[in-house]
Structure formats: structure tokens, C-alpha cells
C-alpha positions, 0 to 999 in steps of 0.5 A: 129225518129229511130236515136233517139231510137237508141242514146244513153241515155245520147244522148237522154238527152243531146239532149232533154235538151240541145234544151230546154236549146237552145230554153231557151237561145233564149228565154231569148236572145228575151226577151232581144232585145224585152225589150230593144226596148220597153226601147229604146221606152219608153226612146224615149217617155219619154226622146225625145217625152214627153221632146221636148212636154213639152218644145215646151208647156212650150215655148208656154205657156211662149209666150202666157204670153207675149202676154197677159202681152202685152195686159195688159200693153196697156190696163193699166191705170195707171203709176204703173200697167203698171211698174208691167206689164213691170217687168214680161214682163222682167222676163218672157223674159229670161224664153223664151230664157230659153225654146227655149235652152233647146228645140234646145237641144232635136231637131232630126229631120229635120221637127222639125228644120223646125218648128223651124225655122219657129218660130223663124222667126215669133217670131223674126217679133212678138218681133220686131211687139212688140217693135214697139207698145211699142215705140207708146205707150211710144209716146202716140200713144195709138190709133195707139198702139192698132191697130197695136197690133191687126193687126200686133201683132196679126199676128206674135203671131198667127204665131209663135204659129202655128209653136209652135203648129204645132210642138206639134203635131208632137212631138205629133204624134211621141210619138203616133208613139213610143206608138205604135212601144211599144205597138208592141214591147210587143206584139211581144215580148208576142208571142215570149216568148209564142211561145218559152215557148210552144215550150220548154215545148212541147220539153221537153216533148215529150223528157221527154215522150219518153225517160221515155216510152223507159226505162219504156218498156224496163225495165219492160220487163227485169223485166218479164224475170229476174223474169221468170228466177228467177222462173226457167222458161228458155224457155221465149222468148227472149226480143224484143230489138227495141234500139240500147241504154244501155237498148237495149244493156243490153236486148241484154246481159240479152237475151244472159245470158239467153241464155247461162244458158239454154244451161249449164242448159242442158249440165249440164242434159244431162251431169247428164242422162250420168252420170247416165247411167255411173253409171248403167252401174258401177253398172252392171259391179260391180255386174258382177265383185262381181260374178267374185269375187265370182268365183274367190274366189271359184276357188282360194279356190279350187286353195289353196286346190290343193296347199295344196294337193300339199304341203302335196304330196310334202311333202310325196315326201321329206319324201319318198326321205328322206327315199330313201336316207337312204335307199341307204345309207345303200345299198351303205353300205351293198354293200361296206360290201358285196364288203369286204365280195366278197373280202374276198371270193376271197382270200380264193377262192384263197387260196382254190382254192383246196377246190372247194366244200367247198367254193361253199358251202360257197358262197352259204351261203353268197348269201342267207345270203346277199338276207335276209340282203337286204331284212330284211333292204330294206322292211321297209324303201320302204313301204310308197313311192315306191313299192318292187323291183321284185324278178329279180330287188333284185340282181341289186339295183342301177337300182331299185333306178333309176327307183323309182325316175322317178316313 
């Protein structure tokens, strides 16, 4: 029964159903063969059997009448009994002919014709035997009437009637026959239709049993892990798929969603522990960053005071450049005045030339007159950003100009 767990539903259905279906078609399709043979019977009992019995009854009991109306009418006394006897005896004739028409009709067999036949022939020697005894009696042989309706009457009726009776009883028999090939039929027919009833319903059963029991199992195991599921539970083992049908398919999807959840489930937890890693390690490196900051920030405090110290040498060094520059101004001044003044010196150097040691008592003058207006103009203006000149560095002021700038 493997390939029938593995079929699928709707094969599973169509096959159960349909051999119930199956076994219900031919039950209906024996029931119908059963019951027209038992119709067939009971139209052959009541329409040949019972018919040809009851005209082959009909025609004996119409030939026994004649045969007592004859009797009658040789028995009679008197002119007027014997007329009435000789009227039936002529009504009953046609009766007769009547019932053996309506019996030739009804004749299947050969046995039956023979039996026929042999009656008709009988009959025919008793009409003739009665024809006779009525011609004696009309000639008033009525001695002789009487005997040979005793003895050659007597033995042609008694004839046809054996052959009458002998064909009841076969028609008899045949209906006895078709009686029990009816009685056959029902009960062959009765075990058919049990047999097939016990048959569809044991089908439609164990098909009924099977599939219920496949989809009840199968259910309620997908019903226990999707509630384990449901509870968080993604460990559950995995449904046990013993069918190859939408159940089992669908255990099979449901094992393979479980499945799946579990390993996002995880990825999703490990995902998390490396996150959570990250963000220790973030929370480390911000703190090493915030101290860094802190350093940074201190240096860079240092770094703006430096700067500031810086910005205010620089100043002092603009100042003092500022200053220099006056300074070297008034230098270049004086030493233009002193160049008018050596000028002037000359000339009069030249034009008293004469005069030697009046003019070296002037230039004398002059020089100590120049050295205090340098000194009297130089000395405020150095005091903050450059040193005095040396005694020796008074006479030349642009080497000591020089040299203040690379200090």
C-alpha cells in the first residue's frame, strides 16, 4: 500500500470513490441482468407455463363436458332432454375449437406439439367414435350405442385426455422449472448484491479509514510543531513525512520553514553578540578617543598660548622694527646732515687750509658734537628691542643696523 500513501489526495479520493462508484455501477448493472431474468421467469411462468396450463385445463375440462353431455344425451328419456343435451353439446363444439386455437398459439416446444398432436389425433377417433354412437342411437340402436360408447368412446376420450394430462403436467413441471430458475435467480441475485454492498462499503471504508487516519496523523503532528514554533521552541524535530501527498509535502515545507527560521534566528544572535562586541569595542575606542580629545584639547591650549606668546613677540617685534625703522631714519638724517656739515667742512677745510689748527680745533668740535647728537637721538628709540651699540660700533651705524636685524 505504498503507492497509495504516496498518491495524492485527490488520488486517494478519486480512487476510493471512484471503485465505490465502480462496484456501485455494477452492482446496479447485476441487479438489473438478476431482475430481468427473474422478469423473463415470472413472464414465462405467467405468460407461457401458467397460460398453456390453463388453456390445456380449459380444453380438458371443455372435453370432459362433452363427454358427460354425451353420456347424457344417451342416458336421456325423453325427446326434449335429449334436444337440450344436443344444444350444449353444439355450443360447447366452438368452445373446444376455441381452446385448442388459443392453446397452438402458446406451443414452444416439440414435446408439447407431440403431445399435441397426439390429442388431436385421439380426439379426432373420439369425434368420429361419437359420431357414430349418435348415428346408432338416432336408428334406435341404443343397446349397441351404449356399448360402443363404453368401449370405443370410452377409449378414445380416455386417450385424448392422457395426452391432455400428460401435457399439463409437463407444462406443469416447466413451470416448477421456471419457479425454481426464479427462485435461483433471487438468491443469486440477493448474494450479488450483498456480496457487492459488503464490498463497497468495506472499500469505502478502509479508503475512508486510511485517508482520514493519513491526514488526522499528519495534521496533528504539523499541529504540535507549529505550536512549538509558536512557543519559541525552534529545536522541535523535524515531522516525520511517511507520504509523498500535499500533507506529506507540506510537512516537508513546514520542517524546511522551521528549518530556515532557526538558522536566521541565529544568524540574527550571532549577528546581535557581534554587534554587541562592536559597540564594546566603540565604546573603547570613544573613550580612548574622548582622552585623546582631552590631550588634544589641552595641547591645543598650550599650542593657542604659544601662539599667543607668538602673536605678542611678534608684536614687540613690529613694535621694535617699527621703531628700528625710525630709528634709521633719523640716522640716515643725521648722516645726511653730517654729510652737509663734512661738506661744508671741506670747504672751509679748503679755504683754510691755512688755518690748520683752527679747523682741527673745529673738526674736533664737530665730532664730539656729532657722537652726542647720535647718542642724545639713538638711545631712546633701541631701549625696548635691541641692545646699545658698543663704543667701537657708534662710528659705523649701518653695521649695527645689520646686526640688530639678525639678532
Amino acid at each position: 500500500m505504498l503507492w497509495f500513501s504516496n498518491s495524492k489526495i485527490g488520488t486517494k479520493l478519486a480512487l476510493g470513490f471512484g471503485t465505490v462508484l465502480i462496484l456501485s455501477a455494477f452492482l446496479g448493472i447485476i441487479a438489473i441482468i438478476q431482475l430481468s431474468k427473474m422478469n423473463g421467469n415470472v413472464i414465462d411462468i405467467g405468460a407461457n407455463w401458467m397460460a398453456r396450463i390453463t388453456y390445456l385445463s380449459e380444453l380438458r375440462f371443455d372435453c370432459s363436458k362433452l363427454r358427460r353431455l354425451e353420456l347424457n344425451y344417451l342416458t336421456s328419456m325423453d325427446d326434449r332432454t335429449r334436444a337440450q343435451t344436443q344444444t350444449s353439446i353444439d355450443r360447447l363444439m366452438p368452445e373446444i375449437e376455441k381452446d385448442q386455437k388459443l392453446y397452438e398459439a402458446t406451443i414452444s416446444s416439440d414435446d408439447e406439439r407431440q403431445f399435441y398432436q397426439g390429442f388431436r389425433s385421439a380426439w379426432d377417433k373420439h369425434l368420429a367414435a361419437r359420431d357414430h354412437i349418435m348415428e346408432l342411437h338416432r336408428e334406435g340402436k341404443q343397446k349397441e350405442a351404449n356399448e360402443y360408447s363404453a368401449s370405443e368412446g370410452l377409449s378414445t376420450f380416455s386417450a385424448a385426455d392422457k395426452f391432455l394430462y400428460d401435457d399439463v403436467q409437463f407444462n406443469v413441471k416447466g413451470a416448477d422449472a421456471a419457479m425454481k430458475s426464479a427462485a435461483s435467480t433471487y438468491s443469486s441475485s440477493r448474494y450479488w448484491v450483498i456480496g457487492l454492498l459488503v464490498g463497497a462499503i468495506g472499500i469505502g471504508l478502509l479508503v475512508s479509514i486510511g485517508i482520514a487516519r493519513s491526514l488526522a496523523s499528519a495534521a496533528s503532528g504539523m499541529l504540535l510543531t507549529i505550536q512549538e514554533v509558536a512557543s519559541n521552541n525552534l529545536t522541535v524535530a523535524d515531522l516525520d513525512v511517511a507520504s509523498h501527498d500535499e500533507i506529506g509535502q507540506a510537512c516537508v515545507a513546514l520542517n524546511k520553514m522551521k528549518n530556515n527560521l532557526h538558522q536566521v534566528i541565529q544568524a540574527i544572535a550571532t549577528n546581535a553578540q557581534q554587534v554587541a562586541n562592536a559597540s564594546e569595542q566603540l565604546s573603547n575606542t570613544s573613550q580612548q578617543i574622548t582622552a585623546n580629545s582631552e590631550e588634544t584639547s589641552a595641547q591645543a591650549k598650550v599650542v593657542s598660548n604659544a601662539a599667543q606668546q607668538v602673536s605678542q613677540n611678534l608684536q614687540t617685534v613690529a613694535t621694535g622694527a617699527e621703531e628700528m625703522g625710525s630709528t634709521i631714519k633719523e640716522i640716515a638724517k643725521n648722516a645726511s646732515e653730517a654729510a652737509k656739515v663734512a661738506s661744508s667742512a671741506v670747504r672751509v677745510a679748503e679755504s683754510t687750509n691755512a688755518q690748520w689748527p683752527s679747523l682741527e680745533n673745529l673738526r674736533l668740535k664737530l665730532a664730539r658734537s656729532s657722537r652726542s647728537s647720535l647718542r642724545s637721538r639713538s638711545r631712546p628709540t633701541c631701549s625696548r628691542s635691541m641692545p646699545l651699540l658698543k663704543p667701537r660700533e657708534r662710528v659705523r651705524p649701518a653695521k649695527a643696523l645689520r646686526w640688530s636685524r639678525m639678532k
